[in-house]
Structures are given as structure tokens and as C-alpha cells.
N, C-alpha and C positions, 0 to 999 in steps of 0.2 A: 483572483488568486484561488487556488486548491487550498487552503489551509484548513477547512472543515473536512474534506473527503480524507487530508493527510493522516489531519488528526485523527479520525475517527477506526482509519489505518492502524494507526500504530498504538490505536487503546488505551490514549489519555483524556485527558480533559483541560477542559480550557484553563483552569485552576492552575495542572503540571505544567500547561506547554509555558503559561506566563511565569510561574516561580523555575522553571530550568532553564529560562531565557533570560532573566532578569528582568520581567515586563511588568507591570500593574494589570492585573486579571481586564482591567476596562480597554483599556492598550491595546491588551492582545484582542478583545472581544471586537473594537474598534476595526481593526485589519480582517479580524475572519468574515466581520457583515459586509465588509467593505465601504463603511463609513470616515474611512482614514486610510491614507497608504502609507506602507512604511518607509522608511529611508532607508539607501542604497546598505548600510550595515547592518539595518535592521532583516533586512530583505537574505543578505548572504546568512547570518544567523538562521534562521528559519530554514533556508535550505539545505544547512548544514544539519543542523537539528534533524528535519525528515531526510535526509539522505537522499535529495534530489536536484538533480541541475536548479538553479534559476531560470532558464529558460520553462522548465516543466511544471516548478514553482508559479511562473507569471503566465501560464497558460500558453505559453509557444510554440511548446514541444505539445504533439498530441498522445505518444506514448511514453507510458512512465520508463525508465532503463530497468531491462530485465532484474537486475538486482535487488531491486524496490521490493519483489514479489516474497525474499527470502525469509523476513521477519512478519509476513502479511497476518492477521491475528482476523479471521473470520469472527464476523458475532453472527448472530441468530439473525437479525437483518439482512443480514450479506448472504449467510446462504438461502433464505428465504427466498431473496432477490435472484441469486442463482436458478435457484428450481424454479421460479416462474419462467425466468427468461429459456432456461432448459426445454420446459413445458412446450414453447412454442416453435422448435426446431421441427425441422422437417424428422422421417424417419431414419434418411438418409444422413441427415447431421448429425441426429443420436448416436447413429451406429459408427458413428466415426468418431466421436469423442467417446464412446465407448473401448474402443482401440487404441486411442491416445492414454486412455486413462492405464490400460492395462499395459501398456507398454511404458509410462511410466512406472509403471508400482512393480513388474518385473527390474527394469533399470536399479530399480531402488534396491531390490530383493538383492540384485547381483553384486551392488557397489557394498551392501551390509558382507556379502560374503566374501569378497575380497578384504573390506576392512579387519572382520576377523582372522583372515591369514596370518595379514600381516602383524596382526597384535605379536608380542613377543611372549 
């Protein structure tokens, strides 16, 4: 199961995931090593909690559903991890997630200045 990747997602600890699921901290710690598996309730809970199919939960699914990305909380690790993997792109692939990126942050630019229209 993903429940360390999710967790570390969504920038809690093993402490919250087990007191906002009802678990004993050893429970939950039990399912994330993978020295216990949970039961089919246990199982929907958890994926309700990270806001992910069970299939994607149980490792079925190989991508997350775009909506996972919305709440994503970068740490210092992640982007870390980012810029190595960055690092190793061709120049060809830079320069294209270079253009991705800017035509995100334009999209973004544009949808800010639409919402201000509409404010009343």
C-alpha cells in the first residue's frame, strides 16, 4: 500500500493519520510497514481519508487521479527530489517544461483576472 507516500503527501504524521481514523498509533504504524493488512473498512477509511480510489490505495491504479495533486504540500525533500530528477533531463525536456510551466502561470494569471471581474 501507499500509505507512507500518501501520508507524507498530505503532511501529517503517523500520530494524526491514527487519532483521525480511530486507530492505535501501532495499527496504523502496523499497515504502513506492511506488517498487517487492514480490513476491507479499514481499507475504505484510509482511502477516504487521502482522497484516493482503493484501487490506487492498493497499488492497482499506477496514477494518482489528477485531483490528488490539488492539496499536494511540497517539503524540502520533494522539491529536492524534483531538481535532481530536473537535473537529469535532456535540454530538450527542460525547454519544454519550461513552457509548460509558463503557460501554466499565464492560465493562472488569466483565471485571477477573470475572477476579479466577476467579484461584485
Amino acid at each position: 500500500m501507499r500509505l507512507k507516500e500518501l501520508r507524507k503527501n498530505k503532511g501529517v504524521s503517523q500520530e494524526q493519520v491514527a487519532h483521525d481514523l480511530g486507530l492505535s498509533l501501532r495499527g496504523y504504524q502496523n499497515y504502513e510497514y506492511g506488517q498487517r493488512e487492514p480490513n476491507i473498512e479499514t481499507i475504505l477509511k484510509l482511502a477516504e481519508y487521502y482522497n484516493v480510489t482503493v484501487d490506487y490505495l492498493l497499488e492497482k491504479e499506477t496514477i494518482q487521479p489528477l485531483d490528488q495533486f490539488e492539496n499536494l504540500k511540497f517539503t524540502k525533500e520533494m522539491e529536492k527530489k524534483a531538481n535532481e530528477d530536473y537535473q537529469k533531463l535532456s535540454p530538450q525536456d527542460k525547454a519544454f517544461i519550461a513552457r509548460m510551466v509558463k503557460a501554466l502561470v499565464d492560465s493562472h494569471k488569466e483565471h485571477e483576472k477573470q475572477d476579479k471581474k466577476n467579484v461584485p
